[in-house]
N, C-alpha and C positions, 0 to 999 in steps of 0.2 A: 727520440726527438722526431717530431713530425712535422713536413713541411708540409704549408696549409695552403690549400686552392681557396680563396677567396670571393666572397659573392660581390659584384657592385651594383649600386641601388642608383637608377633612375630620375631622383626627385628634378619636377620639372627645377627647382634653383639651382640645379647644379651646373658645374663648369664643366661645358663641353670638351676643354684642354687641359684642364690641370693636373687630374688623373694620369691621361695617357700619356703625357708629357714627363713625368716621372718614371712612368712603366715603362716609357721607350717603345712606344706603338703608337700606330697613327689613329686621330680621334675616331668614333662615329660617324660625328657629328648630332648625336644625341646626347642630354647632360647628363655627367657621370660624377652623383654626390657624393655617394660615401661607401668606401669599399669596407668592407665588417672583416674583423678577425675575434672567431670567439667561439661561445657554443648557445649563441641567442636560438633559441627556436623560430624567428624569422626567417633568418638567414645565417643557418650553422658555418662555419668552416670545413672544407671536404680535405681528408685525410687519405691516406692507403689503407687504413684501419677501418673507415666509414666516417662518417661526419663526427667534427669534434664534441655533439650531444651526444650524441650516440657512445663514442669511448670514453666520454665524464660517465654516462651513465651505467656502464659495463661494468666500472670498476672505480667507483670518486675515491675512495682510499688513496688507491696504488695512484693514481693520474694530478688527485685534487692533495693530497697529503694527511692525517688524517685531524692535521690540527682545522687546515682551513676547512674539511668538511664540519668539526665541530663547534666552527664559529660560523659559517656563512651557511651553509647548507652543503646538498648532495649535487650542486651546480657551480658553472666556473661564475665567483662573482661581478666580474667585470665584463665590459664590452669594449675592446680596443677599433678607433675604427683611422681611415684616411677621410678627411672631409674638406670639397671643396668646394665654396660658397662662388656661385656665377652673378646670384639676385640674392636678397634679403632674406633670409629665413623667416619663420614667425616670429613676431614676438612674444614672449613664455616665459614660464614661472615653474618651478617642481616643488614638490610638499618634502614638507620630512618625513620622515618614518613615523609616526605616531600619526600624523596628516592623510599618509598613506593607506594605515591600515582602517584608520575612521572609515577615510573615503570609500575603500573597496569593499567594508562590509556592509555598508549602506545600498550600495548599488549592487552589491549582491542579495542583500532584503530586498530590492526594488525589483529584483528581476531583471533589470536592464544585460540583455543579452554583451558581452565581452566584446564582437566585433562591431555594436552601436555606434552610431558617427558621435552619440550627446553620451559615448561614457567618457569620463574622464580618468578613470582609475584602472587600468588591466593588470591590475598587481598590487600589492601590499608594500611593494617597498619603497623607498626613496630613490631619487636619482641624483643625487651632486656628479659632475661633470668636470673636465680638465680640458682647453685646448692648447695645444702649443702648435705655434706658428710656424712653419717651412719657410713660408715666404711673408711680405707684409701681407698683413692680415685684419680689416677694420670688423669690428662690431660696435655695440651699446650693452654696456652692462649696471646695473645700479641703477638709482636714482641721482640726478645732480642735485646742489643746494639749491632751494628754493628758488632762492634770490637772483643765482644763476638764468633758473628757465623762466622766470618772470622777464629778465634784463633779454632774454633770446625772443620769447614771443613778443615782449615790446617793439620789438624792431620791425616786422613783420606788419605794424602800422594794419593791422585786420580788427575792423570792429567787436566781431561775436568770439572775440580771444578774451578781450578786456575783460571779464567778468574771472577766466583763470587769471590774467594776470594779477586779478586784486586779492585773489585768493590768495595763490602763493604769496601776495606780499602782508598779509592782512595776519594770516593765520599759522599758527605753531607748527614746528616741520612736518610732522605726522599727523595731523588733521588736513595739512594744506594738499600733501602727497596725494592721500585718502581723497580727500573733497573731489583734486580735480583730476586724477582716474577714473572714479567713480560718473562724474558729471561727461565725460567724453564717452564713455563706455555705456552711459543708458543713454546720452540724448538721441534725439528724431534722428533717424537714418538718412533724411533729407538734409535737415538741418545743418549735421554733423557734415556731410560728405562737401556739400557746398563749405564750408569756413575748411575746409583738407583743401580743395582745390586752389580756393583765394590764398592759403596758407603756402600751399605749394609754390605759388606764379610767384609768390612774392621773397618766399627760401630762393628760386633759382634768380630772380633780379639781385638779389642781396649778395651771394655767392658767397666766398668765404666759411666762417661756421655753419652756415645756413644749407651750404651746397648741396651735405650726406642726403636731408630730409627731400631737397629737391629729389633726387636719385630713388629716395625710397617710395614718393608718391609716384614719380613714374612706373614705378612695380606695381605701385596699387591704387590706383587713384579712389580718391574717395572715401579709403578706409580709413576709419579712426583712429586706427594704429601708428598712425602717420602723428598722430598727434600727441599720442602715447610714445611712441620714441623718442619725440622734443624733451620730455621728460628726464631722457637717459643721460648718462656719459659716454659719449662716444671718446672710444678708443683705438689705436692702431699699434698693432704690436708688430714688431722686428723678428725675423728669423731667428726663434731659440726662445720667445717671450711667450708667456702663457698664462691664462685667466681659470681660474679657480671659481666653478658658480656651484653655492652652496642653495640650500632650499632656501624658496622666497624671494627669492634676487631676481625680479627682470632683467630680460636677456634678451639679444639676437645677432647673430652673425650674418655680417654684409656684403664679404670680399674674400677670397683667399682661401688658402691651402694649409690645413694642419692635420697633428696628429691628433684626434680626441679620443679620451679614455672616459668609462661612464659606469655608474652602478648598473647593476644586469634589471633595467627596469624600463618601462612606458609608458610612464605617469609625465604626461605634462600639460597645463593649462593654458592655454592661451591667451592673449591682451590684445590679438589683434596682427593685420599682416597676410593675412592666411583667409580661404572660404572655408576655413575649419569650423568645428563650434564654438563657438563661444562662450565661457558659463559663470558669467561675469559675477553673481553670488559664490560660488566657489573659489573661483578666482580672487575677491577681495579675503576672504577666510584665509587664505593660504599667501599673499603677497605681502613682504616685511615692509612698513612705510619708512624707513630708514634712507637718510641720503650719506651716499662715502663716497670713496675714490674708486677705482676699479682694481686694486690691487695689484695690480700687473708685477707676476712671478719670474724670478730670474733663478736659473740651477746652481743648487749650493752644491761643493764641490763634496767627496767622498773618497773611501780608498780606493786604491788601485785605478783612477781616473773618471767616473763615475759622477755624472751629474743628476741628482735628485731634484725633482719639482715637489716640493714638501708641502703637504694638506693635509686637512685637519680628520680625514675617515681612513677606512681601513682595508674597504671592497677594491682598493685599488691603490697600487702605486709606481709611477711612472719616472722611470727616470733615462736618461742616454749615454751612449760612449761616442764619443767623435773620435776615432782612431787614428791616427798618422800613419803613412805606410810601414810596413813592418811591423808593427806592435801587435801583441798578444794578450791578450785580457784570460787567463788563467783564473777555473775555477767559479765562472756565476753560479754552481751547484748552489741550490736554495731545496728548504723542504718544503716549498708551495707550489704551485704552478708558475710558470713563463709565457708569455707570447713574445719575440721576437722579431723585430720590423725593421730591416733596410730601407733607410731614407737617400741616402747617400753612398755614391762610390761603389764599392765591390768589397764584400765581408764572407768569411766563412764561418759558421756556427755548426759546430761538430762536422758531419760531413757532407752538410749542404753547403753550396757556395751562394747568398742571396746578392742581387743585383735589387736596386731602389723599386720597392713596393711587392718586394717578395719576404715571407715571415714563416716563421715556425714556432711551433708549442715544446715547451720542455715539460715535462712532467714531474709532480714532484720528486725530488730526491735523485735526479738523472743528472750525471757531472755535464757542463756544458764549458764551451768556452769560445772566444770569436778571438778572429782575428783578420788582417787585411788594412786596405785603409779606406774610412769610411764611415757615417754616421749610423747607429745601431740603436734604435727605441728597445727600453726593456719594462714590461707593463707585469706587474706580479700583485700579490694582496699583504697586508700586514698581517700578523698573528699573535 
């Protein structure tokens, strides 16, 4: 069992507090987005071994198991990370696997160099993602019902909206989606950014459901994304609640502190939010026009006290132990890999003791077992 030194990643969105406020350090005062536990080649996990790439690749057998090396590959397939949203992320989409491998062998025929600002594929794989909530936590995920964001931009009383408003009322769920993504996402850059602004002044007059979009145009004024989120369901999830984003599902996170678990991949498209690229042909290829609910996951209960967030892949699976003082969780021994994460309280896991945002790798096949009292993330892969 190896406790892992951890990298954290800078993104200007991030919260300058919410990190070190877990860790029990005092901030920078630089934002501190997301702390990685894994064997990403970004930003590996440092071990006493050498980094945790470096000992998958020494030995994936003995480390990864040898089933999950022969379902996922000779890498850990997951990325466990801490992420806290201070501003809006982008808004974004990820392809499937079949989307994935189109994508990357095209822009490998193209030549387009890996670290290109206009690639959109650094990999073959897919990425569906998990976050679960520490604290409240808002995002936008899905599309609403039409009818819905017709009834929102109606209120907003902005002339150069009228034209989506008719759409969505006029036209079949998934042409209506299509149309007026589409129509936001090519109009005049002029155009566009003026109806974001008048769009905005008049979300913070209205306040109420209106208010998130006010908030999100102050992050970015002018971007159309702005106008692409009206689109969304915004949701807000409770301590222990968590969103499942499979490929296709616009997304973005707003607010807040969780745990997220991800396929070991870099594949994501953008819709806006961001001075990233944009690749808005790609981007409708790969976006499902479907409207639902946001699914919002609660931990179904397991033996020995074990709460699972259950989803539909296999590169990952996430679940927690909330421990009461004294309790003993005998035996997580698993034949796949572990990463193990203190959210809460004071836990021992073999003969580390972790304190909140301290974590460790079990290997496959290595008896482990916690105890103390305290909340324990345990992220592993199905087989």
């Amino acid at each position: 069992m190896d406790r892992l030194d951890n990298t954290i990643r800078p993104y200007a969105w991030g919260s300058p507090t919410a990190i070190p406020h877990l860790l029990g350090v005092a901030p920078s005062g630089e934002p501190q987005a997301e702390m990685w536990m894994g064997a990403h080649p970004g930003a590996p996990s440092r071990t006493a071994r050498g980094t945790l790439a470096e000992v998958v690749e020494a030995d994936p057998k003995r480390e990864l198991g040898p089933e999950a090396v022969a379902r996922f590959g000779r890498r850990l397939p997951f990325l466990l990370k801490l992420l806290a949203a201070g501003a809006p992320l982008s808004l974004q989409v990820h392809p499937d696997r079949r989307q994935a491998e189109e994508g990357y062998a095209d822009e490998e025929r193209r030549g387009i160099p890996v670290d290109d600002p206009r690639r959109n594929y650094k990999d073959a794989n897919h990425k569906p993602e998990l976050i679960c909530a520490l604290t409240e936590f808002d995002g936008l995920c899905g599309f609403r019902a039409p009818a819905e964001t017709a009834r929102l931009l109606a209120a907003l009383d902005v002339d150069s909206l009228e034209p989506y408003v008719d759409l969505l009322r006029a036209r079949p769920e998934e042409a209506a989606l299509r149309e007026v993504l589409t129509a936001i996402l090519t109009a005049d850059r002029e155009e566009i950014a003026h109806t974001v602004h008048e769009a905005a002044a008049a979300c913070a007059r209205l306040g109420g459901e209106h208010a998130p979009y006010a908030e999100i145009a102050r992050h970015y004024p002018g971007d159309p994304g702005v106008l692409a989120a009206m689109l969304l369901n915004r949701v807000r999830l409770q301590p222990g609640e968590a969103l499942f984003l499979g490929a296709g599902i616009p997304h973005a996170y707003l607010d807040g502190l969780g745990v997220e678990i991800m396929a070991n991949s870099d594949n994501v498209l953008r819709c806006g939010l961001t001075p990233k690229h944009v690749d808005v042909p790609e981007l409708l290829r790969v976006v499902r026009f479907e409207a639902a609910g946001p699914g919002v996951l609660r931990p179904e209960a397991a033996p020995d006290g074990e709460e699972v967030y259950d989803t539909p892949i296999d590169e990952f699976r996430l679940s927690r132990y909330v421990l009461p003082e004294g309790t003993t969780v005998h035996d997580l021994t698993l034949g796949t890999p572990q990463i193990l994460l203190c959210t809460a309280g004071s836990v021992r896991a073999g003969e580390h003791e972790l304190t909140p945002g301290q974590s460790v790798f079990v290997p496959a096949g290595e008896k482990a077992a916690v105890s103390g009292a305290g909340t324990v993330f345990r992220a592993t892969v199905v087989v």
